[in-house]
C-alpha positions, -999 to +999 in steps of 0.1 A: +000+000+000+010+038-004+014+050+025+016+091+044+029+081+081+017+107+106+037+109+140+057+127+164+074+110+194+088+081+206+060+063+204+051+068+170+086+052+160+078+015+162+047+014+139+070+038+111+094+012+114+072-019+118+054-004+084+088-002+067+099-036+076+063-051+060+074-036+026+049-010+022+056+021+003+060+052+025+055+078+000+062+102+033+059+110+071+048+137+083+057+156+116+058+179+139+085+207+130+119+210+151+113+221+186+144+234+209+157+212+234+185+205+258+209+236+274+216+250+244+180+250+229+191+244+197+162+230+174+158+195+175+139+172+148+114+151+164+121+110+169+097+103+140+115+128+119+151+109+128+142+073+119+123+086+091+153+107+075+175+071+086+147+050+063+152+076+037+118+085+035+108+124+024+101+144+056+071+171+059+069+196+091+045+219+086+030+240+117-005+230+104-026+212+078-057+241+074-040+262+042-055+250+009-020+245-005-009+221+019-038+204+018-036+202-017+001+190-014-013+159+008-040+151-016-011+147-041+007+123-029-025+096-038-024+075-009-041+043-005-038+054+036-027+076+061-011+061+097-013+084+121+003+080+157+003+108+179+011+134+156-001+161+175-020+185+145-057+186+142-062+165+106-090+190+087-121+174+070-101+177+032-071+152+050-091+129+064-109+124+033-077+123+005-068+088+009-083+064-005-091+043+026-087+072+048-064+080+083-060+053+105-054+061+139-031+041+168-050+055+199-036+040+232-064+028+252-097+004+242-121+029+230-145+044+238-123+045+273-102+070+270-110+098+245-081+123+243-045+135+250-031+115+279-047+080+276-022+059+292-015+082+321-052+081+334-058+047+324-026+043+353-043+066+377-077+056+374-063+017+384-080+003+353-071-033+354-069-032+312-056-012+290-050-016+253-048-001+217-071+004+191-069+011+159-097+037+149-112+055+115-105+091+121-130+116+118-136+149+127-146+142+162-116+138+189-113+101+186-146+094+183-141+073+150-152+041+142-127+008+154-114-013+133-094-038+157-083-037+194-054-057+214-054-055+251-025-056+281-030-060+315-019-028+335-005-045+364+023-026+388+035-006+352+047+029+354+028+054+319+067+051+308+068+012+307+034+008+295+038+037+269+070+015+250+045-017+256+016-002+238+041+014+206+055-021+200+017-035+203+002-007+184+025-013+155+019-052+153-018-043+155-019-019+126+007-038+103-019-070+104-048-044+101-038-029+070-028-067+056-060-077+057-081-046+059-107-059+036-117-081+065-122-053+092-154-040+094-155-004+109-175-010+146-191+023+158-181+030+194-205+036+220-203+073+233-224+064+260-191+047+276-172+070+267-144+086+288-122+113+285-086+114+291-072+153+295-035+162+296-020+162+324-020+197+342+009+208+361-012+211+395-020+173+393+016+165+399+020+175+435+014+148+460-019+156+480-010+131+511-049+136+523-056+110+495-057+069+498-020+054+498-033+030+465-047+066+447-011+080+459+006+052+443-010+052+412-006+087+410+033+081+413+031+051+384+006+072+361+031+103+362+067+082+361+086+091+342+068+125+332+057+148+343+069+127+376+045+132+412+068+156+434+064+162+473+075+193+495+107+182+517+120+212+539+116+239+510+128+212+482+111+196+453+117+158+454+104+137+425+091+103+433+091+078+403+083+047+420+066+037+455+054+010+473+020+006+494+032+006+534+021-008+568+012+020+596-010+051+599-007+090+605-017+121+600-015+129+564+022+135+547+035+121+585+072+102+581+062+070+602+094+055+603+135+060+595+130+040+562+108+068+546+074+051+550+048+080+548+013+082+559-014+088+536-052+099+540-059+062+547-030+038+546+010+043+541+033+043+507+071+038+509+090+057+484+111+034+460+126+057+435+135+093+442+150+126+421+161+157+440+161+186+419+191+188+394+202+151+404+200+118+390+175+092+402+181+072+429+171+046+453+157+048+482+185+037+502+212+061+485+187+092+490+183+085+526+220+084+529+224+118+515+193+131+526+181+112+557+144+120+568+139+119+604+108+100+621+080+124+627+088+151+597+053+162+584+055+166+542+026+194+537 
């Protein structure tokens, strides 16, 4: 098939290159442009634009598909498909409809759970049991598309950045056998009536509230590892935690129960795992407590 690949970060790589591997013909990718990055904030192409430029596919990066002439410049490349995996640019009525079997979307959760910009992180917080792929006809609506096939992983103790890489690699086996028998899939409308909606995650959401349950606090640490990353308040400095534990004892809210870190919650206890002090590596719990013990009775606010 002729293919346009839509995508932008990492997770978007494995399907480009999972498509390229099963022979088909990437006429081009399309991605978001440069963004800066690092100390120097030099502009940096995105991960989908690196691999694609490596697979010597043609590269596109415009700021957004609504002019005539760049829709017109889509249209042109006569498509049998578009793949689209979190690109990140609103796809106008004129794009959705120039291929010939349309945009086909990797969205990663089972729809209709799920709706919207940060799938896997609620799926995490919310403790859903399940979560999954799906592969989806896009339409105007914000992922509200029919489904053409699903696969599903069990959540488990994952953090959103080991489910994130988990749901790429499955997303792009999903849509590869999609698209090889795609005569076969029959679109499925989804039911809006169980639909969910998954916002990005705002900045306030990342700080600890130690008033909640220890399992909400936990999965609040998982859903937000590595990024944004769930941070408490420890004598004036921001500490990242990236990984905890559920805890024996009870406290007052944000109460330090014990020597070892083990920290009261609204109802129950976590024990930090993994920590990150500002401008420092990750580290163990162990190491941090040697460089930064906590004494019994400190109250985190």
């Amino acid at each position: 098939m002729r293919i346009i690949f839509m995508g932008t970060p990492e997770f978007a790589v494995p399907a480009l290159e999972a498509l390229h591997h099963a022979a088909h013909e990437l006429v081009c990718v399309y991605t978001q442009p440069p963004r800066p990055a690092g100390r120097g904030k030099k502009l940096q192409p995105s991960p989908v634009h690196k691999v694609a430029e490596r697979l010597g596919i043609e590269v596109r990066c415009p700021a957004s598909l609504r002019s005539p002439e760049t829709q017109a410049e889509f249209a042109a490349l006569d498509a049998d498909v578009a793949v689209v995996a979190a690109y990140g640019l609103i796809l106008p009525q004129p794009v959705l409809d120039a291929p010939r079997h349309g945009c086909l979307n990797i969205h990663a959760s089972i729809l209709p759970r799920w709706r919207g910009a940060a799938p896997i992180h609620r799926a995490v917080m919310a403790g859903d049991p399940v979560t999954g792929v799906t592969i989806m006809q896009m339409e105007a609506g914000l992922d509200t598309g029919p489904m053409l096939a699903a696969a599903r992983t069990p959540v488990d103790a994952k953090t959103t950045g080991e489910l994130t890489a988990e749901l790429a690699e499955l997303g792009a086996q999903l849509m590869v056998g999609t698209l090889r028998d795609l005569a076969i899939h029959k679109p499925i409308a989804q039911d809006d009536a169980l639909a969910t909606y998954a916002p990005k995650i705002d900045k306030a959401e990342s700080r600890i509230d130690w008033g909640k349950s220890a399992e909400e606090t936990e999965r609040l640490v998982r859903g937000l590892a590595p990024f944004p990353g769930a941070w408490f308040d420890l004598e004036g400095e921001r500490v990242k935690l990236l990984r905890a534990e559920l805890a024996d004892g009870a406290g007052a809210p944000g109460e330090v129960l014990d020597d070892d870190l083990a920290i009261a919650c609204g109802s129950g206890a976590i024990r930090p795992l993994r920590l990150q002090r500002a401008g420092k590596p990750a580290m163990d719990r162990a190491d941090f407590l040697r460089g930064r013990p906590v004494i019994k009775g400190t109250i985190l606010p």
